[in-house]
N, C-alpha and C positions, 0 to 999 in steps of 0.2 A: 349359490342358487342356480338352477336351469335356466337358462336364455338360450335365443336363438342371437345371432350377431352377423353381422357382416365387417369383413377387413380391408374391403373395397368394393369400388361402386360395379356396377353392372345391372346382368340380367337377374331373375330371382333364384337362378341357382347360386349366387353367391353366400345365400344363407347358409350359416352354420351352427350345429346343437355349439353349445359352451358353457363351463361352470365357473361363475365368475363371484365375486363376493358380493354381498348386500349392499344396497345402496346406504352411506351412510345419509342423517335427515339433520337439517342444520334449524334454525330460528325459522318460525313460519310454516315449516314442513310437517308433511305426516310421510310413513311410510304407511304402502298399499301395498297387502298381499291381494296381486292382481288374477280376478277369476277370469276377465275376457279382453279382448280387444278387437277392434275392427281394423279395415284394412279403407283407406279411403288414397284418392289419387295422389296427395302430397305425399304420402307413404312412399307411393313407388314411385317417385322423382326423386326423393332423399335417396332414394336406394341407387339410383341411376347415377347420378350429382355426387354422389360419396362424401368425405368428411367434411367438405364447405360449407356444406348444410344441412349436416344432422350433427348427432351426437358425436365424440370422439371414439377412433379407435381402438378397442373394437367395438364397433358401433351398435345398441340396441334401439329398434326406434319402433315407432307410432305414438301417437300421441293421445287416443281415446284408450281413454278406464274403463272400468268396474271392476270394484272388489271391496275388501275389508280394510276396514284401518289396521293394521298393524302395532305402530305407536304414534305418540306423538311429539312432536317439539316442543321447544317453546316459543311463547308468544303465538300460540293457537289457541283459542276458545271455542271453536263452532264444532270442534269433531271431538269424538272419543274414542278409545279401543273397542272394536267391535263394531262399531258403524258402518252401514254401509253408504258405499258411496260412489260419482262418477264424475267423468269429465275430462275435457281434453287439457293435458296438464303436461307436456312434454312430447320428447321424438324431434325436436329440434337443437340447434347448435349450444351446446352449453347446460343440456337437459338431459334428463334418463330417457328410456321409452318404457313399454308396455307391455315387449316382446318375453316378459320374463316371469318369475315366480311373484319377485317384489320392484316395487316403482316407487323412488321420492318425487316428491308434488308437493307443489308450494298449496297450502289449503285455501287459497282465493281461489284455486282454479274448479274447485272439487262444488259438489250440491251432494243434498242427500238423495241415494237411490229411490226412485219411485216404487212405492212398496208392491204393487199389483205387476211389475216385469221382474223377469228374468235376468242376471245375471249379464247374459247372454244379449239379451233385446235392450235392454240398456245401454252398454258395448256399443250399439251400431248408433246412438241418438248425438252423442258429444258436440263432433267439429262438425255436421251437416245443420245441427240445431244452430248452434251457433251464426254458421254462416248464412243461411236462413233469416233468421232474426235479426244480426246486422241489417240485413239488405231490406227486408222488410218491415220492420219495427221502428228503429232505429233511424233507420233511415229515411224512409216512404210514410212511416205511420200508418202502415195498413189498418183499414176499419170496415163499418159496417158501410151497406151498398155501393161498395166499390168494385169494377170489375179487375179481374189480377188474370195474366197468362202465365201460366209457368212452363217453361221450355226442361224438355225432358222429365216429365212430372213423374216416370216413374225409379227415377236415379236417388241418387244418393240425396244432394244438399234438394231435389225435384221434388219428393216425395214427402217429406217433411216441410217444407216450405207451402207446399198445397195445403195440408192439413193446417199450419198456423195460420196463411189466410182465412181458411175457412172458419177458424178459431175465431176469428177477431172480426168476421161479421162482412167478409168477401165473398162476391160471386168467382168463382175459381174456375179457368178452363187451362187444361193440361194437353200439350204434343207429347205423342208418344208413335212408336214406330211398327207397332201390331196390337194386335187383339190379348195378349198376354197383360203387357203392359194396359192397354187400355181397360181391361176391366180392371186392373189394381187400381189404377185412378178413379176409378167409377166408385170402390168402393170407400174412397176416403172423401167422397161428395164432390167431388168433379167433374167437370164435363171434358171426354179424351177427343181432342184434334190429330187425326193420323196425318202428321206433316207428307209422310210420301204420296198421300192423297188429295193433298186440300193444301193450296199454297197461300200465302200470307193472306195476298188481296181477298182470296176464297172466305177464310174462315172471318175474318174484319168483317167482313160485309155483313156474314151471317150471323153471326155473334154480336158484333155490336152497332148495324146497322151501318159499317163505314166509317164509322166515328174512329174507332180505335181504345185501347184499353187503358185502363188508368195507370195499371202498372203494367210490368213487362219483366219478369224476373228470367234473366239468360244465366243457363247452367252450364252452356254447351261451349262458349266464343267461337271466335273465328270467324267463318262467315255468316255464324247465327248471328253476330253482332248486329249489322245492319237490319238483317230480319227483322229483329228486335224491334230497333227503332220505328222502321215500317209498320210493325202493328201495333204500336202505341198513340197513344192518341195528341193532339195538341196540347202542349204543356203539359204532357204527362211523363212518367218516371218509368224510365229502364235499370235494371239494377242487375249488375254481371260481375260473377267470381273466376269468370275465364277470360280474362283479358289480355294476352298473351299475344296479340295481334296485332299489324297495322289496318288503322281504318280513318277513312276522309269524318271528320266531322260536321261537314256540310250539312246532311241530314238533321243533326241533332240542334245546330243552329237555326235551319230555317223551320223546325217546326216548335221550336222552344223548349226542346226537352230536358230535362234531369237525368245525369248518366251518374248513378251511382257504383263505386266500385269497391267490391268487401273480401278482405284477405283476413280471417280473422284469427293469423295468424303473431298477428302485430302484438300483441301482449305477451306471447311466447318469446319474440324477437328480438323488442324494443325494450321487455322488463316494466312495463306500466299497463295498467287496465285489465289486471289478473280480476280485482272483486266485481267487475261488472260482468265480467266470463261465470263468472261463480254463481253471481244474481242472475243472469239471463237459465243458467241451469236450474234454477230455485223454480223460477217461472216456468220451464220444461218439467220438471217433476208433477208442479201443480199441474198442469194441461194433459199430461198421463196420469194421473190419477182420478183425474176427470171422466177418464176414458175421450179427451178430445185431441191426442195425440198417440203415434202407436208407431215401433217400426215396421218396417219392410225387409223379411230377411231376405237374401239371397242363398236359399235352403239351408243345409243343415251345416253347423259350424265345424271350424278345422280346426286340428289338433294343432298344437306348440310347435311340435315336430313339421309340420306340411304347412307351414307358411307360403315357404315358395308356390304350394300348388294354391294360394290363397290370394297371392298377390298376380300369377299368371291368372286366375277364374277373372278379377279384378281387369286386368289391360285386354282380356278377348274384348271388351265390348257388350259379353250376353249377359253380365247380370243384371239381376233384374232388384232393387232399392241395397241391403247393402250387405258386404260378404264380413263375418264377422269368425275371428281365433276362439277359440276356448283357451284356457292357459290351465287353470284346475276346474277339476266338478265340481 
């Protein structure tokens, strides 16, 4: 089959075309002739990091689906040939990826595709849904009349995460860093805070009177960390997938807060908690077919071949919700 591979870590020109054999699918598994995949930032750390933390040499990786089932194992009941289907089911150590024609997937990880998207818009929903819904579901229990910030609302895990609050019955207000992004927020019922404009104490006061918000979802860490904490309210919940930093927890003690942290990449990792990956996708399906969930592309998809230029569009900085491959039409 066609894959793209890399034989060592680096920049994204280390991608290479290669034809490699089929994956074989053992107990559990289906193989997936893979129609797309996105490109999200674990991606390009694996790619950085080399074989410690992806797949083996030569390495195919990502870990968001969509495609057709191809066959199936045994000891699977929930899929059949010809089904379609998605979900972040590999691109880590000891896994296939997605960079290729066909991809084995343990079927806990897999949902059915939502019938009203694309192939394509699908692709970009997986690990940002995911990690979203840990942070907020899961975790927070987001619901109705709560107020929720979401940091970088018009990004990858930002942009999805706004729409599930609003899902579940949140008042939503979204940082974003221009008027591009800020009306994409706008149209998923949000209210956009242009951070370069309006600093924490600014938008708190104006927003919620000073009080502070109930949640606080940080996409960005680092120094947004603390931000964070600052515009959350007493006793309330910050929840961050960028935790990559040192930071004084002072703050978080003296105002009682909940510091949620979501890598949900732990079922990939660990080998436990694939069917609740699977069920949180179930629940994703439902909320697009709803029409109460939708992605955000970052234009028009890249070929199999031009990954590298897929994963450089990815570390400039300018996309705008998320950059997603084609693999077939």
């Amino acid at each position: 089959m066609k894959a793209m591979v890399i034989r060592e870590s680096g920049e994204p020109s280390v991608f290479e075309a290669a034809d490699i054999p089929v994956p074989p699918i053992g107990a559990g598994q289906v193989l997936v002739r893979v129609a797309a995949t996105s490109v999200n930032p674990v991606d390009c750390k694996i790619r950085k990091l080399g074989p410690g933390y992806g797949p083996d040499i030569p390495a195919v990786l990502h870990g968001d689906v969509a495609g057709v089932v191809e066959a199936v194992g045994t000891d699977v009941s929930g899929f059949a040939v010809g089904e379609q289907v998605y979900g972040c089911a590999g691109g880590v150590k000891n896994t296939g990826g997605a960079l290729a024609e066909f991809m084995a997937c343990d079927a806990d990880f897999l949902a059915p595709k939502p019938t009203n998207l694309s192939m394509v818009e699908a692709a970009a929903l997986p690990l940002v849904c995911l990690t979203a819904w840990e942070g907020l579901v899961d975790g927070a229990n987001v619901g109705q009349g709560q107020t929720v910030l979401v940091h970088a609302g018009a990004g990858g895990v930002g942009h999805v995460a706004t729409q599930i609050a609003i899902a579940r019955g949140a008042t939503v207000y979204a940082t974003v860093s221009g008027p591009e992004k800020a009306a994409a927020v706008s149209e998923f019922g949000a209210t956009p805070i242009n951070y370069r404009e309006h600093s924490v104490e600014d938008y708190v006061a104006t927003h919620t009177g000073g009080a502070g918000f109930d949640i606080v979802y940080d996409t960005v860490g680092g120094e947004n960390i603390p931000k964070s904490w600052a515009a959350a309210k007493l006793k309330g919940t910050v929840i961050s997938c960028q935790s990559n930093s040192t930071q004084d927890l002072t703050p978080v003690h003296l105002k009682g807060l909940q510091h949620i942290g979501v890598l949900m990449l732990i079922p990939l990792l660990h080998g436990a908690g694939a069917a609740a990956h699977g069920q949180i996708m179930r629940e994703i399906t439902a909320l697009a077919e709803a029409g109460r969930i939708r992605p955000l592309p970052d234009g028009e998809p890249y070929a199999l071949e031009d990954v590298a230029a897929a994963h450089t569009r990815l570390e400039s900085g300018q996309a705008v919700g998320k950059v997603v491959v084609q693999i077939t039409a």
